[in-house]
N, C-alpha and C positions, 0 to 999 in steps of 0.2 A: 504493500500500500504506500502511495506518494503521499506526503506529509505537505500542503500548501499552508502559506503559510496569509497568504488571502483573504480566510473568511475572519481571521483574528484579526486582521488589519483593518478591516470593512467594519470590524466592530469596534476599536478602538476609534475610531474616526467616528463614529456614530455617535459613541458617549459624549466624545471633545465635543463635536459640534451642540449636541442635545443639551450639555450641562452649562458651556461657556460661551457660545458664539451666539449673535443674533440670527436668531433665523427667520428665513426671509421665505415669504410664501407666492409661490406659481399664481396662484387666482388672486384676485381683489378682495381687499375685504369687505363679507355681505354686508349690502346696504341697508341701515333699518328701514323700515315701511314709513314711521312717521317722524318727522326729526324729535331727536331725543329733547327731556323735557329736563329744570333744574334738579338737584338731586341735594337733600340735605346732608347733614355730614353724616349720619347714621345711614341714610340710604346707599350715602358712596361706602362706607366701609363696607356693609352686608354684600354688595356690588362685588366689592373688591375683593371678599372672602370668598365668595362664590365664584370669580373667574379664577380664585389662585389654585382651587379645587380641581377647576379644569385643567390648567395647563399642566398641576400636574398629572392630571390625568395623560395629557399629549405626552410628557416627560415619558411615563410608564409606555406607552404604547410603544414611540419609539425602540424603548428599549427590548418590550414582547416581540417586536417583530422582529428589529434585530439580530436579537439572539434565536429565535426561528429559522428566522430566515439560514443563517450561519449553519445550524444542524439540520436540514433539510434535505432528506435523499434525493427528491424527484427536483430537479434545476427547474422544469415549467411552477412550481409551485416556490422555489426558491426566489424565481424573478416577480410573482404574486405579492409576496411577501411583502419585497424591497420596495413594489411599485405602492402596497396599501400604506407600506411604511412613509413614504415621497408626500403621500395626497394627507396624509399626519401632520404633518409639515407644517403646513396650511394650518390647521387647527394649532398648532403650538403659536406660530406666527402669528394668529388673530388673537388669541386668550391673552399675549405679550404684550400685543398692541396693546388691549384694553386694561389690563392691570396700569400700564404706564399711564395710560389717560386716566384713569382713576384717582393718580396715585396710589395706587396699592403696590407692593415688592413681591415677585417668586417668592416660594416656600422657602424656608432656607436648608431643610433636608431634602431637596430633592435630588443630590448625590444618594442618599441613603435609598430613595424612592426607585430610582433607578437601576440601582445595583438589586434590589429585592424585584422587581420586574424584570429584571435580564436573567435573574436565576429562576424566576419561575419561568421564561421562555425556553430556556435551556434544559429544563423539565419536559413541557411540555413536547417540545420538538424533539426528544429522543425518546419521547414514548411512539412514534410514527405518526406519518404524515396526518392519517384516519382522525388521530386524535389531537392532533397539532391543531389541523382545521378545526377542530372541534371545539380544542379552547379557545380561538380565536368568532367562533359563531356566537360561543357562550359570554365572551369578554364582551363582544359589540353590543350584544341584548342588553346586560345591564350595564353599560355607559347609557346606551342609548334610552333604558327609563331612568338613569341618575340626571341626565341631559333633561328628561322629562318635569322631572321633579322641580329642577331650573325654573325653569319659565314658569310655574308657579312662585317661584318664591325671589325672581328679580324686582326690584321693583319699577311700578309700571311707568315710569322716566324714562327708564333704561332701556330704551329702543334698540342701543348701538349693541348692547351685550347680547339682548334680547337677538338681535336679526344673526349673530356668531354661534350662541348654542344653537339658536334652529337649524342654521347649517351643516353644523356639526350631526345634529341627532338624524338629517338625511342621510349624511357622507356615512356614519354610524351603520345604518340599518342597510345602505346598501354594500356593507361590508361582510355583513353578517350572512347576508343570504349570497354572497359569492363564496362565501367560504362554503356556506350549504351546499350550493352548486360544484363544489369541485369536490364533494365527499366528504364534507365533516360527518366522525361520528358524533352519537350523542353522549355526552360526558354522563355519568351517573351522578344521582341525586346528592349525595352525600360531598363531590368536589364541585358543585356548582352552591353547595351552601357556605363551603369553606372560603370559595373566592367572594363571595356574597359576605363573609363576616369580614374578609381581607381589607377588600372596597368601602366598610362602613370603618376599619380602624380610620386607614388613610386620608379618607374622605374628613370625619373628626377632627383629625388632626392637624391638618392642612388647613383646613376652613382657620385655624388661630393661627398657625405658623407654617 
């Protein structure tokens, strides 16, 4: 067996970028429907707690895919990966944006977030493809009702945050059902409740810092 030394590089470059560079997004960012309205200082923090949630949610994904991507037998599913990884981007890029308009700051663990996301991808992807897809159908559902959850509890000012989750929770669900589409298995009950208690630490705790 040849020993490349490629997909360690491809990930090492992934974190640099994820954790310290600005990243910069392919699409525009969504326009709200009606211009944003003033926001008092309690509404911009809750605001700002709420997008730091997200981005680090983008933080983790990065890193899920990733480290997928990296242990991935089938190369058509390895370029899958990188490309769902690409269109991630975008959503890290929009949640940055708006913490900065906010004034609100990234997490300041999201080194720690990251590294616990890469190792559950590295999990995940050497249990086979079947179920790589699988965690990955399972991961985009509940972003995609935590996204949900959002838009309930933005406040209704906040147009500009508002029009970025909704994007997100489409980009979300059509990720979900492509992984479907290429054969995800179904994860069993018991690890879709654990990453469900995972997502409710993170989430907690991110939302303060």
């Amino acid at each position: 067996m040849t020993f490349t030394l490629d997909p360690v590089l491809t990930a090492a470059d992934a974190a640099l970028r994820t954790l310290f560079a600005r990243p910069h997004a392919t699409r525009s960012t969504p326009p709200p429907v009606q211009p944003p309205g003033e926001l008092t200082d309690s509404e911009r923090r809750e605001a700002g707690a709420l997008m730091r949630v997200n981005h680090v949610g983008e933080v983790c994904a990065q890193a899920l895919y990733t480290a997928q991507a990296a242990v991935a037998r089938d190369p058509v599913l390895r370029a899958r990966l990188l490309e769902a990884s690409h269109e991630e981007t975008d959503h890290l890029a929009w949640t940055r944006q708006r913490l900065d308009e906010l004034g609100a700051r990234p997490s300041v663990l999201n080194p720690l977030w990251y590294a616990g996301a890469f190792g559950l991808g590295l999990v995940a992807g050497r249990l086979g493809d079947p179920l790589s897809l699988g965690f990955v159908a399972e991961t985009e559902r509940q972003v995609e009702a935590h996204l949900e959850s959002h838009l309930g509890r933005l406040p209704p000012a906040d147009s500009a945050s508002r029009a970025v989750v909704e994007q997100m929770k489409i980009d979300e669900a059509r990720h979900a059902a492509q992984a479907v589409d290429a054969g995800a298995a179904e994860l069993p009950a018991p690890a879709k409740a654990l990453m469900r208690f995972a997502s409710r630490v993170m989430t907690t705790v991110a939302h303060r810092i």
